[in-house]
Backbone as numpy.savetxt, mean C-alpha at the origin, in Angstrom:
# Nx Ny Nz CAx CAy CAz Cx Cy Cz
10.18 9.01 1.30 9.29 8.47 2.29 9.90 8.67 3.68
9.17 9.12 3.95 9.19 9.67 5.94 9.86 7.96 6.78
9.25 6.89 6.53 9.68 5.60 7.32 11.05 5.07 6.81
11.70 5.62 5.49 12.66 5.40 4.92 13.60 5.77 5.74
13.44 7.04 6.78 14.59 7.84 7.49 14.65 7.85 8.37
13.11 6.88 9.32 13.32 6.41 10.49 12.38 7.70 10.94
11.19 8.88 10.43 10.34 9.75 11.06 9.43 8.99 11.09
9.02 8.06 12.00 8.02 7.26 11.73 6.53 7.59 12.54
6.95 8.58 13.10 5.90 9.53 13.70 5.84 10.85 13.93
7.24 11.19 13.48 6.80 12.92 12.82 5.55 13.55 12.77
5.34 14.66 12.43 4.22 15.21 12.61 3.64 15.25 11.22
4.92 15.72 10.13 4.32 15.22 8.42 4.18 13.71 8.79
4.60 12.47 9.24 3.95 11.16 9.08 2.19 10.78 9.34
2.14 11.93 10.27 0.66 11.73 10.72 -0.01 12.24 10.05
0.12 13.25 9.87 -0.98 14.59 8.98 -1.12 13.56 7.57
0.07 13.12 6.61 -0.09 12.19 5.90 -0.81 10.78 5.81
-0.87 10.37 7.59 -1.02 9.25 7.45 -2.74 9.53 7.67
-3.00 10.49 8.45 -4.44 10.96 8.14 -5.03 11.16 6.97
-4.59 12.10 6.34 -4.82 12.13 4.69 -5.29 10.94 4.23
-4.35 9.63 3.87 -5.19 8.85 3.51 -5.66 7.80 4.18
-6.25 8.25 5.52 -7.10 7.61 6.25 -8.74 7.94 5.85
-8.62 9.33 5.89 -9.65 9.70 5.56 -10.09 10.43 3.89
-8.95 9.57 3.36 -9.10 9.73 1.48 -9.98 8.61 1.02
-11.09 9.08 -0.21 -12.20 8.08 -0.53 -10.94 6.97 -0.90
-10.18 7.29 -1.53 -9.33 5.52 -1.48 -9.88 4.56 -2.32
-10.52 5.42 -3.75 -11.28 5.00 -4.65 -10.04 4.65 -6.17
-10.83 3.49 -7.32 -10.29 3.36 -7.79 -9.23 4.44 -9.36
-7.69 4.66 -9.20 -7.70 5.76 -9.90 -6.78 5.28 -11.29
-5.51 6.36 -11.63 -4.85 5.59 -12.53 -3.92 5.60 -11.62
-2.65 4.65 -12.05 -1.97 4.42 -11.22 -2.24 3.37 -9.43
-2.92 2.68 -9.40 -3.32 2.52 -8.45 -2.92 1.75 -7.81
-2.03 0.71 -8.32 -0.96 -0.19 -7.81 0.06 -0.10 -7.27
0.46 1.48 -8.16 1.83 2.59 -7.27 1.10 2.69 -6.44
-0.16 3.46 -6.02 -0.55 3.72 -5.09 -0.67 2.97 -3.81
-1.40 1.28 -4.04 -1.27 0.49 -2.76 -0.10 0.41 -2.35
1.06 -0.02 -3.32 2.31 -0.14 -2.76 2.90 0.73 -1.88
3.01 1.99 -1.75 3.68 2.40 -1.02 2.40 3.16 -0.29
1.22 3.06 -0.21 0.14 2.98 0.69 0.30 2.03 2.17
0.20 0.79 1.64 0.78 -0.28 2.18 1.83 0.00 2.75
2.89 0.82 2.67 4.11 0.87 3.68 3.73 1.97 4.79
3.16 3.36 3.99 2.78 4.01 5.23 1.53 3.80 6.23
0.71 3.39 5.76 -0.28 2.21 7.08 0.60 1.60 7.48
1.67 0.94 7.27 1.77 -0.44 8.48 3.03 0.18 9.12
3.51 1.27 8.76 4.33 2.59 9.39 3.55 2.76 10.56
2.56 3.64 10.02 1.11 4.43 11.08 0.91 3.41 12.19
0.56 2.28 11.95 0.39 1.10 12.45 -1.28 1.67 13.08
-1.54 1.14 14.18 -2.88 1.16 14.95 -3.99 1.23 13.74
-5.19 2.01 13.99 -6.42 2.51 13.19 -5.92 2.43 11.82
-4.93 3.07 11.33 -4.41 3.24 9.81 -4.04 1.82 9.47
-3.31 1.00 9.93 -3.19 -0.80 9.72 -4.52 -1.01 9.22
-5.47 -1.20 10.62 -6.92 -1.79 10.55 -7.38 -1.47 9.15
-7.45 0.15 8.52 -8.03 0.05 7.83 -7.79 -0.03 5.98
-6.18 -0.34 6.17 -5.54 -1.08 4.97 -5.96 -2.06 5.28
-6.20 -2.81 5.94 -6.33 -4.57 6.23 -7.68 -4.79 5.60
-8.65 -4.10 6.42 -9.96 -4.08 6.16 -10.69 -3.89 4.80
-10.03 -2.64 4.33 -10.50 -1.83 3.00 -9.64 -1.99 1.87
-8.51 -2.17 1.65 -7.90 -1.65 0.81 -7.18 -3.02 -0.14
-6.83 -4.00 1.45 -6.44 -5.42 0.98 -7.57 -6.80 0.37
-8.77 -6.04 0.71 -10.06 -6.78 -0.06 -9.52 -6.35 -1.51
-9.71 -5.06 -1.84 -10.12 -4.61 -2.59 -8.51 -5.17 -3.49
-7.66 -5.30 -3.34 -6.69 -5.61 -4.28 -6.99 -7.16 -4.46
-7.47 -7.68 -3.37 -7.38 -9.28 -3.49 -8.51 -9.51 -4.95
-9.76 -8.59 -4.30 -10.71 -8.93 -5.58 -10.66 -8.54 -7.19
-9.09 -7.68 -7.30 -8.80 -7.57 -8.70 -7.62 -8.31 -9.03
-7.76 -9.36 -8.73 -6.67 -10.43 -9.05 -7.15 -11.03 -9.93
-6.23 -11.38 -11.21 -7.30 -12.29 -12.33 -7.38 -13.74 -12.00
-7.78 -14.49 -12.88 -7.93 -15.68 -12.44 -6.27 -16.24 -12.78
-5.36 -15.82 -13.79 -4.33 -16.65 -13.60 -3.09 -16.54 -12.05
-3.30 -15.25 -11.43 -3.18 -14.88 -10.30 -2.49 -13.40 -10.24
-2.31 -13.01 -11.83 -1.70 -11.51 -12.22 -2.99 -10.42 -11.79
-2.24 -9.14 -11.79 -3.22 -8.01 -12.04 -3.07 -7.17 -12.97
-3.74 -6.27 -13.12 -3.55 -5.60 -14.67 -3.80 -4.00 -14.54
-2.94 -3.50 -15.13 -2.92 -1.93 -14.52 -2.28 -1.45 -15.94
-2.94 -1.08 -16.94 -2.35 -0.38 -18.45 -1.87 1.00 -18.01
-2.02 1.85 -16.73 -0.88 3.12 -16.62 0.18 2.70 -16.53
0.64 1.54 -15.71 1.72 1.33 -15.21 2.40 -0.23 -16.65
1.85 -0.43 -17.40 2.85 -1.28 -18.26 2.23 -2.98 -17.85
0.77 -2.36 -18.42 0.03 -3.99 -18.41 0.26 -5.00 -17.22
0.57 -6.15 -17.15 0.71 -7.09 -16.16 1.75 -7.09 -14.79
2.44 -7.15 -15.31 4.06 -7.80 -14.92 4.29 -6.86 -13.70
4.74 -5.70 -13.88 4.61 -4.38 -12.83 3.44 -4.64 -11.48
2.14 -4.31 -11.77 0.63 -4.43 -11.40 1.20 -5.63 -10.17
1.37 -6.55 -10.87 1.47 -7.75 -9.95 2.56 -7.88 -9.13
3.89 -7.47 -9.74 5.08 -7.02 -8.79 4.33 -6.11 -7.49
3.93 -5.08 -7.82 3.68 -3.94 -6.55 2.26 -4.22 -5.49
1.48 -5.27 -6.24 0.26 -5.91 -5.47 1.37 -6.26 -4.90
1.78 -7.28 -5.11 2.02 -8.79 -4.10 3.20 -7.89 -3.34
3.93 -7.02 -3.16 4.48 -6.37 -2.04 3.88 -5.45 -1.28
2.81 -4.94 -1.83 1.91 -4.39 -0.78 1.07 -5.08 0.14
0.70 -6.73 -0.64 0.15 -7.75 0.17 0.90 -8.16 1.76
2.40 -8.28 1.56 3.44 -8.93 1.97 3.95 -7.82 3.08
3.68 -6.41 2.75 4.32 -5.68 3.47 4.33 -6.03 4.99
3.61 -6.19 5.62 3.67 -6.54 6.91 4.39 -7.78 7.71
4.73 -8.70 7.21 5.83 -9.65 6.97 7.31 -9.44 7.33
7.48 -7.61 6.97 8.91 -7.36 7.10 9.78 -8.44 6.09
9.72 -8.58 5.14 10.71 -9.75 4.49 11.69 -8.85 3.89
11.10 -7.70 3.28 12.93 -6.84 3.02 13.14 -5.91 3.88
14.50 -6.22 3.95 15.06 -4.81 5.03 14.54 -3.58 5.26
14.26 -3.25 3.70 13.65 -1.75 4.23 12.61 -1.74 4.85
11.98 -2.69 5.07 10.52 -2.10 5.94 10.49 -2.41 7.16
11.90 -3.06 7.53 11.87 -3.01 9.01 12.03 -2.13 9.71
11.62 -1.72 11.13 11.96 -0.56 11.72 13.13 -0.52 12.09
């Protein structure tokens, strides 16, 4: 990851961070890997790309939350995982672990 090394606006950060700005951002396998480190490069991108993790992407995880408060993702190893990588993609903006600070 490009924000891992401190390119946080490189020219691959943008072209990427465009990509999935303008990716349908629909539901796939794997998709929990996916918010998670989705979630880091939006709030990398910051501006327009933030807005529209905030807007689009953080509904959409909130509304597959079950009722006990887990999520469920059978690519990635049923519960436990699913809900680990939600709730840090939720959190990302928080800065609470080191690495995602700038």
């Amino acid at each position: 990851m490009l924000c891992l090394s401190g390119a946080y606006h490189s020219e691959e950060a943008r072209v990427t961070a465009d990509w999935l700005f303008h990716s349908p951002m629909q539901d796939m396998s794997y998709v929990t890997y996916r918010n998670y480190y989705c979630a880091q490069a939006m709030l990398q991108a910051g501006g327009k790309y933030w807005e529209r993790w905030t807007t689009v992407l953080q509904p959409r995880i909130l509304g597959a939350q079950q009722s006990d408060g887990s999520w469920q993702d059978q690519t990635i190893g049923g519960g436990t995982l699913p809900t680990a990588f939600n709730l840090l993609a939720l959190e990302v903006n928080y800065y609470y672990l080191p690495i995602y600070q700038r």
